[in-house]
TORPA-4810 file (N, C-alpha, C, O; in nm, 3 decimals):
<nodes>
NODE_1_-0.907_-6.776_-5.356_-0.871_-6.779_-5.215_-0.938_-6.665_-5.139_-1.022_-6.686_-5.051_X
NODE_2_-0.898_-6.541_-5.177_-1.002_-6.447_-5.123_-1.117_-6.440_-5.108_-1.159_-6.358_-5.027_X
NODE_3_-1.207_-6.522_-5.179_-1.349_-6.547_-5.162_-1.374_-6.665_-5.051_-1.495_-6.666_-5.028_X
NODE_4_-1.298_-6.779_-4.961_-1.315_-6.716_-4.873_-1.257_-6.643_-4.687_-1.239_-6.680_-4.571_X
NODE_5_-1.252_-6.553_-4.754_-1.205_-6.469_-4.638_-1.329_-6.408_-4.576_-1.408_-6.400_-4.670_X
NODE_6_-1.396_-6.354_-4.456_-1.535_-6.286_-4.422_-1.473_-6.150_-4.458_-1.358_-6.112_-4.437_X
NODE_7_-1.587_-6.076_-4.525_-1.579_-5.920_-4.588_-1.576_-5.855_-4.470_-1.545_-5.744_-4.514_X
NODE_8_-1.587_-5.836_-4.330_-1.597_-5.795_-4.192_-1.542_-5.898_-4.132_-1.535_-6.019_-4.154_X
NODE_9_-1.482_-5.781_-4.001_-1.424_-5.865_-3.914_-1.434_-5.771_-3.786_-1.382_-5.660_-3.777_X
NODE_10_-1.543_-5.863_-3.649_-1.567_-5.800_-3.587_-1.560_-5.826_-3.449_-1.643_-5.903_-3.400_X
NODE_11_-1.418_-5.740_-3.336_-1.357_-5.714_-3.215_-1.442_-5.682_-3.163_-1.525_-5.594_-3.183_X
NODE_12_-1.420_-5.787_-3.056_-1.521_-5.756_-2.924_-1.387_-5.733_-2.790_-1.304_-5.812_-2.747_X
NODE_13_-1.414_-5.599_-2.757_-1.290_-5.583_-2.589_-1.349_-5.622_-2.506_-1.465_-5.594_-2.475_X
NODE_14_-1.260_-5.712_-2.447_-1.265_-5.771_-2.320_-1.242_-5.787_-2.198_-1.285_-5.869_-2.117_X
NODE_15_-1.154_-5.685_-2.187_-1.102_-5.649_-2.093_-1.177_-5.608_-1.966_-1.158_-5.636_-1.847_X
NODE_16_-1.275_-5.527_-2.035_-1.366_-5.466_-1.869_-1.406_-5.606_-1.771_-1.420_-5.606_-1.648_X
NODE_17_-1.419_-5.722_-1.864_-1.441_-5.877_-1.749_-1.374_-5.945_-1.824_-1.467_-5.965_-1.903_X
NODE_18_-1.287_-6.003_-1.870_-1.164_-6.079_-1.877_-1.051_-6.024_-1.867_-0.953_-6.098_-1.874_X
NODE_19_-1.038_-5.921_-1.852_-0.847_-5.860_-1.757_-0.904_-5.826_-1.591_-0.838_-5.817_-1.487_X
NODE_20_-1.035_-5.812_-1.611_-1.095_-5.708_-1.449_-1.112_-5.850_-1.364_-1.064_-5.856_-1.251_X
NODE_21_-1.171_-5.944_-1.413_-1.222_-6.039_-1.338_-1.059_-6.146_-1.255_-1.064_-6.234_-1.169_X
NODE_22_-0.948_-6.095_-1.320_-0.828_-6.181_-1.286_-0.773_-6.066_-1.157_-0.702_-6.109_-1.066_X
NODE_23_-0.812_-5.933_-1.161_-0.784_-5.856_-1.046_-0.812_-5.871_-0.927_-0.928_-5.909_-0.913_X
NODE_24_-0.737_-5.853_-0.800_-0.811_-5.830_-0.688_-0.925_-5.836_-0.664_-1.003_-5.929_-0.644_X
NODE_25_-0.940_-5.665_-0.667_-1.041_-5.609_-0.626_-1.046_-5.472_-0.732_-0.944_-5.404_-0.750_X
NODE_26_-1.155_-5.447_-0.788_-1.158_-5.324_-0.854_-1.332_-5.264_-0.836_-1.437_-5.321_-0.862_X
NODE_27_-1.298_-5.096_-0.771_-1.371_-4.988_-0.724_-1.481_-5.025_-0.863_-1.443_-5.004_-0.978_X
NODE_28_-1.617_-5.080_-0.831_-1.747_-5.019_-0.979_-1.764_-4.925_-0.945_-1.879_-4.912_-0.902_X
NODE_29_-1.695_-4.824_-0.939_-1.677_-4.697_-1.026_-1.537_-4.672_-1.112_-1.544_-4.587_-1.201_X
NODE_30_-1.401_-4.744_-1.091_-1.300_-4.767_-1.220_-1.380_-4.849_-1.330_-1.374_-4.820_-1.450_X
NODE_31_-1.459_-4.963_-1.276_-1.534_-4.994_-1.384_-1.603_-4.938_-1.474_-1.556_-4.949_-1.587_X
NODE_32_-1.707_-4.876_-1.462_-1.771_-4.731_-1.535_-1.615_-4.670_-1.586_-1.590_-4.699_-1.703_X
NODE_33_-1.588_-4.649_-1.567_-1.488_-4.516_-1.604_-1.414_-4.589_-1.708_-1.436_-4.543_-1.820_X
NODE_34_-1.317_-4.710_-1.705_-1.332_-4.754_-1.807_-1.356_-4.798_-1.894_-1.273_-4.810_-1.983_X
NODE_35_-1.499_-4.848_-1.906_-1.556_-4.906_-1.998_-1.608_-4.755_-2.113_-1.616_-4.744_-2.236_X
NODE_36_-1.632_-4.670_-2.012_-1.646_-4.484_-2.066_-1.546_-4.441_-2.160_-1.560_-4.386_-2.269_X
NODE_37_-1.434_-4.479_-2.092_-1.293_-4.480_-2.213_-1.259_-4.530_-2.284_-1.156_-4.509_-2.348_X
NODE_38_-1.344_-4.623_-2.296_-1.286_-4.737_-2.409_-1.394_-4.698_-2.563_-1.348_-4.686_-2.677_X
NODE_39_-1.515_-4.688_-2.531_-1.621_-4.642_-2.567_-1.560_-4.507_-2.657_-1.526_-4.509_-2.775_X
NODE_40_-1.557_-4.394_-2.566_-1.511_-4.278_-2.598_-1.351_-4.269_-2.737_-1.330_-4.177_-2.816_X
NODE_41_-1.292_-4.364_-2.724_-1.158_-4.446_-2.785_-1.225_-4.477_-2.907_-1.167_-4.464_-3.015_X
NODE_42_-1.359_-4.522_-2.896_-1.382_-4.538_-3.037_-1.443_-4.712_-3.034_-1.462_-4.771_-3.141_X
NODE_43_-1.456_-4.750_-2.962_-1.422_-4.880_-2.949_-1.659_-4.913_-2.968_-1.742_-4.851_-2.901_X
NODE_44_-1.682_-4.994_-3.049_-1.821_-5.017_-3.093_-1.842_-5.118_-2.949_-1.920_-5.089_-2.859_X
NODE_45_-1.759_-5.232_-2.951_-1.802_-5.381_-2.897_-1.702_-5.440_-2.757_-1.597_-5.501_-2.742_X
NODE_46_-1.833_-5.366_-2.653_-1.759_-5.428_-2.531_-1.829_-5.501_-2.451_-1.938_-5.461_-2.412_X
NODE_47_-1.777_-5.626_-2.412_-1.813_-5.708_-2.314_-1.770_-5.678_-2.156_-1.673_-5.723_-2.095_X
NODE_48_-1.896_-5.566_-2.099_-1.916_-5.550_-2.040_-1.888_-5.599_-1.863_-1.871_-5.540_-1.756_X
NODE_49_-1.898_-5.749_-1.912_-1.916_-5.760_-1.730_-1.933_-5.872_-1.726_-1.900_-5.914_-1.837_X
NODE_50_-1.985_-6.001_-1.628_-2.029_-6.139_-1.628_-2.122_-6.158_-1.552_-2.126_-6.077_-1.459_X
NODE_51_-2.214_-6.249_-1.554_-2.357_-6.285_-1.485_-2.302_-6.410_-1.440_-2.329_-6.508_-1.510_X
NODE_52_-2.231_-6.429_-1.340_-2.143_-6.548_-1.331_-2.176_-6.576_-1.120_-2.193_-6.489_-1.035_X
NODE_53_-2.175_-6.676_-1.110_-2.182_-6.692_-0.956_-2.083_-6.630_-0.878_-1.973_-6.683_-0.890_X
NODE_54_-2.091_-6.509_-0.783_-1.976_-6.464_-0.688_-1.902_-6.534_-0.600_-1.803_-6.488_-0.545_X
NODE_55_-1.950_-6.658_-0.582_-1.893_-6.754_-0.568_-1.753_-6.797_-0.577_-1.654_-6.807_-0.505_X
NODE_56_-1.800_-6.828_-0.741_-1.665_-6.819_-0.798_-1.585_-6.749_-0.865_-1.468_-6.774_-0.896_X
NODE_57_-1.679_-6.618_-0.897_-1.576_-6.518_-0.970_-1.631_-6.381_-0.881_-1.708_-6.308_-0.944_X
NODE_58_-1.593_-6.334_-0.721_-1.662_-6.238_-0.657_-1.639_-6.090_-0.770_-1.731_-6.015_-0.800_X
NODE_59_-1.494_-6.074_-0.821_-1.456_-5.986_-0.929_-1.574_-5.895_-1.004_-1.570_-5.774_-1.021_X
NODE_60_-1.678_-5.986_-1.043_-1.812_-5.967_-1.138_-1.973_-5.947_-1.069_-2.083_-5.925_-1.120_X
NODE_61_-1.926_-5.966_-0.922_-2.057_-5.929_-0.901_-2.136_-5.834_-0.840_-2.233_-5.834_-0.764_X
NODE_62_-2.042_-5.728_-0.912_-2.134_-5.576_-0.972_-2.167_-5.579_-1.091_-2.194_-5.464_-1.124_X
NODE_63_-2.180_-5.647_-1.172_-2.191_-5.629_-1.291_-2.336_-5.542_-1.352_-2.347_-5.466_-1.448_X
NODE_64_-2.423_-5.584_-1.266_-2.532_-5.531_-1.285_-2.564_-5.365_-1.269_-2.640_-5.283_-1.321_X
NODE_65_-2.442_-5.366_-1.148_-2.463_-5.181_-1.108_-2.373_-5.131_-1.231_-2.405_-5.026_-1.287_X
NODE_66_-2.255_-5.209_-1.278_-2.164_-5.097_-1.330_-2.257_-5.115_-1.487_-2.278_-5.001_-1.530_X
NODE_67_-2.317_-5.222_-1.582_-2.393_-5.216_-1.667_-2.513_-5.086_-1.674_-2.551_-5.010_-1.763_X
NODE_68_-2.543_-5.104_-1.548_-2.669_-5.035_-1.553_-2.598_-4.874_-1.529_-2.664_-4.776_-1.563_X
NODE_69_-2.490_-4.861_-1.481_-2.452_-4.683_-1.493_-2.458_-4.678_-1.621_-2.535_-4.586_-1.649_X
NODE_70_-2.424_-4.721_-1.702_-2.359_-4.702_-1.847_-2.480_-4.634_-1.937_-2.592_-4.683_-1.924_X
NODE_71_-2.465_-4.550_-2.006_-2.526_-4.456_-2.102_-2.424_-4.460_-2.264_-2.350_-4.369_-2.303_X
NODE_72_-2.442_-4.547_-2.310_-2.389_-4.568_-2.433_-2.448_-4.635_-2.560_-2.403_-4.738_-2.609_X
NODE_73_-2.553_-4.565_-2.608_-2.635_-4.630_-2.715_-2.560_-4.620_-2.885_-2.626_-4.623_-2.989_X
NODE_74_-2.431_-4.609_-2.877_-2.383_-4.616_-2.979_-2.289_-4.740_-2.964_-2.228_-4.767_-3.067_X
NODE_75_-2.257_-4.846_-2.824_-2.198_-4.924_-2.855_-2.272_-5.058_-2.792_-2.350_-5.077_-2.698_X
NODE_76_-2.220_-5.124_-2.871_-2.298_-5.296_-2.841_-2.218_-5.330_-2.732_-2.096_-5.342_-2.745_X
NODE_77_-2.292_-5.352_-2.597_-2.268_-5.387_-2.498_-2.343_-5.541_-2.485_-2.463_-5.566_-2.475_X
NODE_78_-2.210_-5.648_-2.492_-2.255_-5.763_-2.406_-2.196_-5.840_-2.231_-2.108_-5.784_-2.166_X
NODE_79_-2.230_-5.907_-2.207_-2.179_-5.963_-2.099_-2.197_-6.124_-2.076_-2.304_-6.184_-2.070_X
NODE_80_-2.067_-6.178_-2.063_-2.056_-6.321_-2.004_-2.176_-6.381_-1.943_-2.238_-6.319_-1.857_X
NODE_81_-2.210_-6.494_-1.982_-2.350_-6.578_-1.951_-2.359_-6.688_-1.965_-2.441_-6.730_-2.046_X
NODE_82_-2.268_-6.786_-1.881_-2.273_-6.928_-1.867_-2.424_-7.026_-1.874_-2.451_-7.133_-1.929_X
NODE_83_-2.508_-6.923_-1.782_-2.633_-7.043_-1.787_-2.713_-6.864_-1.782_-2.682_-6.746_-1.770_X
NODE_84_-2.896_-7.004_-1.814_-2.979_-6.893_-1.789_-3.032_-6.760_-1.748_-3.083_-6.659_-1.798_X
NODE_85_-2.978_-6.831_-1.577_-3.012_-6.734_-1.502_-2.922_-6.621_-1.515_-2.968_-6.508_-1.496_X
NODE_86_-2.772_-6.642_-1.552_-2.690_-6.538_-1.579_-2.751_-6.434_-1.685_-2.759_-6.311_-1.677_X
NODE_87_-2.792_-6.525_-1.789_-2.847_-6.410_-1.924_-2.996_-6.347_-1.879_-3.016_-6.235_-1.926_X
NODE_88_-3.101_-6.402_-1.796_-3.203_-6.352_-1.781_-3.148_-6.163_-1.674_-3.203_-6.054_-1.687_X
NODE_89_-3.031_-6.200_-1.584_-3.017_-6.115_-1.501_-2.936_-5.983_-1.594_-2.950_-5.861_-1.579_X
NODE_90_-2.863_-6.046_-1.677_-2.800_-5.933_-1.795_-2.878_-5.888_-1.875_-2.849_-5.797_-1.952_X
NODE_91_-2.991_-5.944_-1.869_-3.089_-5.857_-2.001_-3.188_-5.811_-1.898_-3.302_-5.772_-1.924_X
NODE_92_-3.141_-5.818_-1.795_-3.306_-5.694_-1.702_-3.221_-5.621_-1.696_-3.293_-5.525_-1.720_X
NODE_93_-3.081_-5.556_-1.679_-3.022_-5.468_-1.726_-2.993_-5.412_-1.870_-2.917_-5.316_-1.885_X
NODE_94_-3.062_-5.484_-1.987_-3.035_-5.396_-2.076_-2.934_-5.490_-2.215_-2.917_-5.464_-2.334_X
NODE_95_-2.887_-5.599_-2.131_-2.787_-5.641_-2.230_-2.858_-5.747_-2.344_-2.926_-5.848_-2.327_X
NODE_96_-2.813_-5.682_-2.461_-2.866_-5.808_-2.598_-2.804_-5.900_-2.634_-2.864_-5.996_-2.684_X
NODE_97_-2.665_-5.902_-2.619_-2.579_-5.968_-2.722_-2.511_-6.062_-2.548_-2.442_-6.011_-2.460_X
NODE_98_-2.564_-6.201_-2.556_-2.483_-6.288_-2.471_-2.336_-6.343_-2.491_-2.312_-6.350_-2.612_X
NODE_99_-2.250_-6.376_-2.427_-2.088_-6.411_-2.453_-2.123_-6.545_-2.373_-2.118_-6.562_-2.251_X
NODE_100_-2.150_-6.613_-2.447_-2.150_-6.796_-2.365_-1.979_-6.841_-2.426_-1.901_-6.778_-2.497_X
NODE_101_-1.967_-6.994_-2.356_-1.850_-7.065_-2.346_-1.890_-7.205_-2.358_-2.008_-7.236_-2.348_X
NODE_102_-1.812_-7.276_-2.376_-1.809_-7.419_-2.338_-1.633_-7.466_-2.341_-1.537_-7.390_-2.335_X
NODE_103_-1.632_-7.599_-2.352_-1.513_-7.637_-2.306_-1.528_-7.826_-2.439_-1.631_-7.890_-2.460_X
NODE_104_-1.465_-7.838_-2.463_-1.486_-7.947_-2.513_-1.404_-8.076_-2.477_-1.374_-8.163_-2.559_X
NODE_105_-1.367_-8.077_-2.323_-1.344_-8.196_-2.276_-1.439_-8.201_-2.117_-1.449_-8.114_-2.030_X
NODE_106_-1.476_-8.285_-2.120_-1.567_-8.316_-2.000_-1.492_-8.274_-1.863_-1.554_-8.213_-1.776_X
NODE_107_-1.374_-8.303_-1.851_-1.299_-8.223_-1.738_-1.306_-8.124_-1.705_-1.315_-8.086_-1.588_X
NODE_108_-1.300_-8.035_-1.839_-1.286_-7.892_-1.827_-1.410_-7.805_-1.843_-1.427_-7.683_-1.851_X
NODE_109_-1.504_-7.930_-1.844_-1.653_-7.853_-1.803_-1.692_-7.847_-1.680_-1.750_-7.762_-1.612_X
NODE_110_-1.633_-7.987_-1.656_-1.649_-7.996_-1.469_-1.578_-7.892_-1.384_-1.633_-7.820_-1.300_X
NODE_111_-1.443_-7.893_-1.418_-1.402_-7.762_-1.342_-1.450_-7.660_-1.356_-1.498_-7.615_-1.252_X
NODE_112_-1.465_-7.582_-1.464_-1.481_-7.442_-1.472_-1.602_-7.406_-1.482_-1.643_-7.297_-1.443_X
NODE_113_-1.699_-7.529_-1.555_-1.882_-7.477_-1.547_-1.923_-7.578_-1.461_-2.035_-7.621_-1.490_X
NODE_114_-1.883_-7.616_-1.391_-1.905_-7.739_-1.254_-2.067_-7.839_-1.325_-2.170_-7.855_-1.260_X
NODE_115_-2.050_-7.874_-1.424_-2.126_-7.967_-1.454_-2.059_-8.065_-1.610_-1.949_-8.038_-1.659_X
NODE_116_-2.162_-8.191_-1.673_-2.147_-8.229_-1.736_-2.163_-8.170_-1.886_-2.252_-8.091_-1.919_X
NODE_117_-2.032_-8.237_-1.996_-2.045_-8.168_-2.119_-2.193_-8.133_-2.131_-2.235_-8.018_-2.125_X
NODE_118_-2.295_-8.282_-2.156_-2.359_-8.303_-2.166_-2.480_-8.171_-2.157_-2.534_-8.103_-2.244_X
NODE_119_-2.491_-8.175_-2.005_-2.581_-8.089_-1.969_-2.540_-7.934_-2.021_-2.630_-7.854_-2.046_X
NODE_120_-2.402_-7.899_-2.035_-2.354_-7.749_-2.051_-2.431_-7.730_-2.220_-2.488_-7.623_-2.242_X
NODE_121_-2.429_-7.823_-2.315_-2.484_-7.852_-2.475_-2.556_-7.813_-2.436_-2.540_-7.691_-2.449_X
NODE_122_-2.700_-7.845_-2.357_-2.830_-7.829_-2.331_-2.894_-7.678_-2.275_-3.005_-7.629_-2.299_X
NODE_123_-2.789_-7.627_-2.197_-2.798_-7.521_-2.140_-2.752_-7.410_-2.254_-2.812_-7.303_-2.265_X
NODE_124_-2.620_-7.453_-2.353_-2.620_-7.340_-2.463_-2.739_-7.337_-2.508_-2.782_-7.222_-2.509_X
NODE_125_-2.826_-7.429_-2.553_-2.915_-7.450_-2.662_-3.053_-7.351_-2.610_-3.134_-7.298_-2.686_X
NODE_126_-3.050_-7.345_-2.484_-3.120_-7.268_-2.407_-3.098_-7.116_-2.444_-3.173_-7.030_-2.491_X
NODE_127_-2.980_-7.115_-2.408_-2.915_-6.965_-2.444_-2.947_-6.914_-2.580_-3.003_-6.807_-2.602_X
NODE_128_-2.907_-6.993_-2.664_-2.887_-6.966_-2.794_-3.061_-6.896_-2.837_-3.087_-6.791_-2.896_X
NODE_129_-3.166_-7.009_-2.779_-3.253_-6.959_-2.813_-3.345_-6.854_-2.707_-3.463_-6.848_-2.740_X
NODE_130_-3.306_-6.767_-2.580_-3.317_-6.668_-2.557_-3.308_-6.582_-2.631_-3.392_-6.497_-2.661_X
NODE_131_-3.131_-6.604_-2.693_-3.115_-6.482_-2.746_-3.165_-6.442_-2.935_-3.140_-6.349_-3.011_X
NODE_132_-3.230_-6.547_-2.943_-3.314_-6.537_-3.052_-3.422_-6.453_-3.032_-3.455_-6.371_-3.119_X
NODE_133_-3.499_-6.468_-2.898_-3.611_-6.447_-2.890_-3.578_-6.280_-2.876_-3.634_-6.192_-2.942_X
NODE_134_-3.470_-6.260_-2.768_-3.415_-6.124_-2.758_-3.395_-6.011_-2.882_-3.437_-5.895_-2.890_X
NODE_135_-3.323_-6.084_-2.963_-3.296_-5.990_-3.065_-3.400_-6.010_-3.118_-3.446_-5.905_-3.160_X
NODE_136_-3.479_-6.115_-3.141_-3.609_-6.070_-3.280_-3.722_-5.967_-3.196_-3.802_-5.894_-3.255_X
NODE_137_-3.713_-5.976_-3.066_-3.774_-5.872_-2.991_-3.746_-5.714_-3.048_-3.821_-5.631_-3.101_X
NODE_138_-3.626_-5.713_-3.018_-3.573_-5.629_-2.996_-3.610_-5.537_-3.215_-3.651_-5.423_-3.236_X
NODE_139_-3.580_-5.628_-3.306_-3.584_-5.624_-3.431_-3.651_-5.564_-3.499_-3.627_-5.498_-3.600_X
NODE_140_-3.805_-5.600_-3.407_-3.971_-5.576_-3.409_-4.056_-5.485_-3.382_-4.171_-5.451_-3.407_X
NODE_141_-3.897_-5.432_-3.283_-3.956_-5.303_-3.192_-3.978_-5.146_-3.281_-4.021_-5.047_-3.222_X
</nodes>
């Protein structure tokens, strides 16, 4: 039975854009500050922020300023990235590691990624292989 269990097990906090993004309004500069504390806490793996339309989530769209304050090369910083253009705009700031989604009823793709299952498959597959290209970049370097 223990064989299989994964030998690692690895927390990603979410909070800086999945507790921040359900707020009001929050100062990017509490942003910095806590993502600084969380970091400082000890914490390796934070998801940073979202590359998401202000549209619909206005919450996130600093993401780019409060990413780009950040000075933390000891922790893996990713950020939320529904489609392309979200991940192309998170990695001119710096970010490697993408946080995609999907939904696995066609409803709930329509609402929340305002398109078809269909097309959202197509658009991971996109993602998926950015971030191939990203990290083996990055691997090489």
């Amino acid at each position: 039975m223990s064989s299989l269990l994964p030998k690692a097990v690895r927390i990603v906090e979410v909070g800086a854009r999945d507790g921040l993004q359900n707020e009001a309004a929050v100062e990017t500069a509490d942003k910095i500050t806590l993502i600084n504390a969380l970091a400082a806490a000890g914490i390796k793996d934070i998801e940073a922020g979202a590359f998401v339309s202000p549209k619909w989530v206005p919450q996130m769209a600093d993401s780019s300023e409060v990413i780009s304050a950040l000075n933390l090369p000891e922790v893996n910083l990713s950020a939320l990235t529904p489609n392309l253009k979200g991940a192309e705009a998170a990695h001119a700031v710096g970010i490697k590691e993408f946080a995609i989604f999907t939904a696995a009823s066609e409803a709930f793709c329509q609402k929340i990624l305002t398109a078809l299952l269909s097309k959202v498959w197509r658009v991971l597959v996109k993602l998926w292989l950015l971030q191939r290209r990203i990290t083996f970049a990055y691997a090489v370097m």
